[in-house]
C-alpha positions in Angstrom: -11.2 12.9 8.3 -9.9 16.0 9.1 -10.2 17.0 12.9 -10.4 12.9 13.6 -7.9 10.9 15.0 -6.6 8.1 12.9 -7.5 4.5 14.3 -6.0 1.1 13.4 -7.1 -2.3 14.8 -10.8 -2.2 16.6 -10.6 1.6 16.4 -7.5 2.2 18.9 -5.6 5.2 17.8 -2.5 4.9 16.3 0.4 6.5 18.0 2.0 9.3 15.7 -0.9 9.6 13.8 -2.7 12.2 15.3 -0.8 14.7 12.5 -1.7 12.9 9.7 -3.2 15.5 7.8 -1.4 18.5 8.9 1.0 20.2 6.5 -1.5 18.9 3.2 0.0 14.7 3.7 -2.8 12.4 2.9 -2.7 9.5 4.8 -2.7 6.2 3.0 -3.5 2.7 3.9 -1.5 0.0 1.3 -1.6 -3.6 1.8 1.5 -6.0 2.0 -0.7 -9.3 0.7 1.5 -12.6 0.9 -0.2 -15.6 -0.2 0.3 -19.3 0.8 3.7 -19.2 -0.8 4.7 -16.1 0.6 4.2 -14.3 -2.9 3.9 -10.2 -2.7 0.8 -8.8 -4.5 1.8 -5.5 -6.7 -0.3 -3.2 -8.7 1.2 -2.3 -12.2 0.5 1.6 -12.3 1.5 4.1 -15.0 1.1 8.1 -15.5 -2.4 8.4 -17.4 -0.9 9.8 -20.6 2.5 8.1 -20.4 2.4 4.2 -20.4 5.9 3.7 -20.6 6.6 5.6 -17.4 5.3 3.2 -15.0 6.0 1.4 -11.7 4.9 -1.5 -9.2 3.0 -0.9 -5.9 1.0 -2.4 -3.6 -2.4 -2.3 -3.3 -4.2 0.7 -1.0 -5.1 4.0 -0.8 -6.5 7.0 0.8 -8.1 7.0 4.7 -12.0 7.8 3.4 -14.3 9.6 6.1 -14.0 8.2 9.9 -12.7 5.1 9.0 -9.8 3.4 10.6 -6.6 2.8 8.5 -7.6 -1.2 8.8 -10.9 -0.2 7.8 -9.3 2.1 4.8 -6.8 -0.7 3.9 -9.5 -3.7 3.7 -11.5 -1.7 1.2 -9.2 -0.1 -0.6 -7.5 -4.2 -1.4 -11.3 -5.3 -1.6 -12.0 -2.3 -4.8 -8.2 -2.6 -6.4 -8.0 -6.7 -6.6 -11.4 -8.4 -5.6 -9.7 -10.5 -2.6 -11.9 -10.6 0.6 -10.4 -13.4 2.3 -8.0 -12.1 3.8 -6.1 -12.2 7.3 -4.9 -8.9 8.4 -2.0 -8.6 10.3 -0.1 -5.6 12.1 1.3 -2.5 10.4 4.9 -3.2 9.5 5.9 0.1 8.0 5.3 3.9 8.0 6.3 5.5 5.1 6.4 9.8 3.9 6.2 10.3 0.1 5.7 13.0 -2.1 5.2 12.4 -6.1 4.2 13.6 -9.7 0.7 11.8 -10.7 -1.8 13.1 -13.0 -0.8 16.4 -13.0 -0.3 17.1 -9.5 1.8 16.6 -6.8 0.9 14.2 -3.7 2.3 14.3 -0.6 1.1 11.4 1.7 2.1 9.5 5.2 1.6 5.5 4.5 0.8 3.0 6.6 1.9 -0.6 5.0 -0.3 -3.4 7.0 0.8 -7.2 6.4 -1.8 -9.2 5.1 -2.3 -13.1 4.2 -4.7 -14.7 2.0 -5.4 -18.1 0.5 -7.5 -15.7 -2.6 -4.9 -15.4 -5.9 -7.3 -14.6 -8.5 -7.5 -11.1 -8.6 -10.4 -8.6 -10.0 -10.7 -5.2 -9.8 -13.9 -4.0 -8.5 -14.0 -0.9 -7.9 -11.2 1.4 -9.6 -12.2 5.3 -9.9 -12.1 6.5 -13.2 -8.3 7.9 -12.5 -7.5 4.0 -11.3 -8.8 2.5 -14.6 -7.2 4.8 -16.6 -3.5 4.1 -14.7 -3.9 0.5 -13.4 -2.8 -2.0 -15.8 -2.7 -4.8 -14.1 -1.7 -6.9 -10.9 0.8 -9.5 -10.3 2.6 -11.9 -7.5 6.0 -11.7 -6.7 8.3 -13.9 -5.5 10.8 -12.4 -3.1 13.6 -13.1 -5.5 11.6 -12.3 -8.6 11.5 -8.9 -7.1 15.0 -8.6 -6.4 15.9 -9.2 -9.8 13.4 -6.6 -11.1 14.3 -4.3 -13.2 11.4 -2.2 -12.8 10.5 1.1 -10.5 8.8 -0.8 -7.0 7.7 1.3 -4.4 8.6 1.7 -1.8 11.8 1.3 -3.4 13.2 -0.8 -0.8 10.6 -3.7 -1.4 12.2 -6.7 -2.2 14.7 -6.0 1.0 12.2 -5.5 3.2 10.1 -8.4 2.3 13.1 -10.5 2.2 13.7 -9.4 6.2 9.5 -10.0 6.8 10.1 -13.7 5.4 13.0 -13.8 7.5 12.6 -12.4 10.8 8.8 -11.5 10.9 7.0 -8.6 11.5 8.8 -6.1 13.3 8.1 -5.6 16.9 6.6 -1.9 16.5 6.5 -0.4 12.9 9.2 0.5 11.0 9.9 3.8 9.8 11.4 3.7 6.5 13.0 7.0 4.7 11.4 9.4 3.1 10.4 9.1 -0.9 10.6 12.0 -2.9 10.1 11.8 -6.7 
């Protein structure tokens, strides 16, 4: 992707992305999947040599090629969980990390897209060898199963966020949440 502009919906650019991979940030697709009961689809991850150090996410991943980030984000949900059927919505939040994961710092600008489908049953399809080794599983959330959580969720803020979505609706442009650093 490098020297391409990053698109969203039907190819249109998206505004403030035209830096995404300046200063080494990998741009990132993830998917915020509600289903008919307005349940949040997460990704159980782990380091590859450390079970016990492990977190919730959603699903998504690295902008591949030319693709758009709605492209990135439909494939990336189609290879980590098997759902297809899905209706994809507007990009809610923009999100900077930077993390320790398999032995190497990444540093990425994410792009969190709402997402509805009527599909539960979940199958991964498609995980790189890195993905099988550190996904252990997937899961729906209820809002206030997630507030309880004692587990790591990123982005950290999840179950306030999705609380407000439920509430209010997507926001009216996207929202830029703070910068993660772990």
């Amino acid at each position: 992707m490098t020297g391409g502009a990053v698109t969203g919906a039907e190819g249109v650019p998206v505004e403030g992305a035209e830096d995404a991979f300046r200063g080494g940030l990998r741009t990132v697709a993830r998917v915020v999947l509600l289903d008919p009961r307005d349940r949040i689809l997460l990704l159980h991850g782990h380091q590859p040599d450390d079970p016990t150090d492990d977190w919730w996410f959603t699903p998504g991943g690295g902008v591949e090629g030319e693709e758009s980030l709605e492209q990135a984000a439909l494939r990336e949900l189609a290879e980590e969980t098997g759902i297809t059927e899905v209706e994809l919505g507007p990009v809610l939040w923009r999100r900077r990390c930077s993390f320790p994961f398999a032995g190497r710092r990444w540093d990425q600008d994410e792009w969190y897209y709402l997402a509805r489908t009527a599909q539960t049953v979940t199958r991964a399809l498609a995980l790189t060898e890195l993905e099988r080794r550190t996904v252990a599983g997937s899961r729906w959330w209820t809002c206030e199963e997630l507030a309880r959580a004692h587990e790591t969720v990123y982005p950290t803020r999840l179950a306030g966020l999705l609380r407000r979505l439920l509430g209010e609706g997507p926001p009216p442009r996207p929202e830029i949440l703070d910068t993660e650093i772990v």
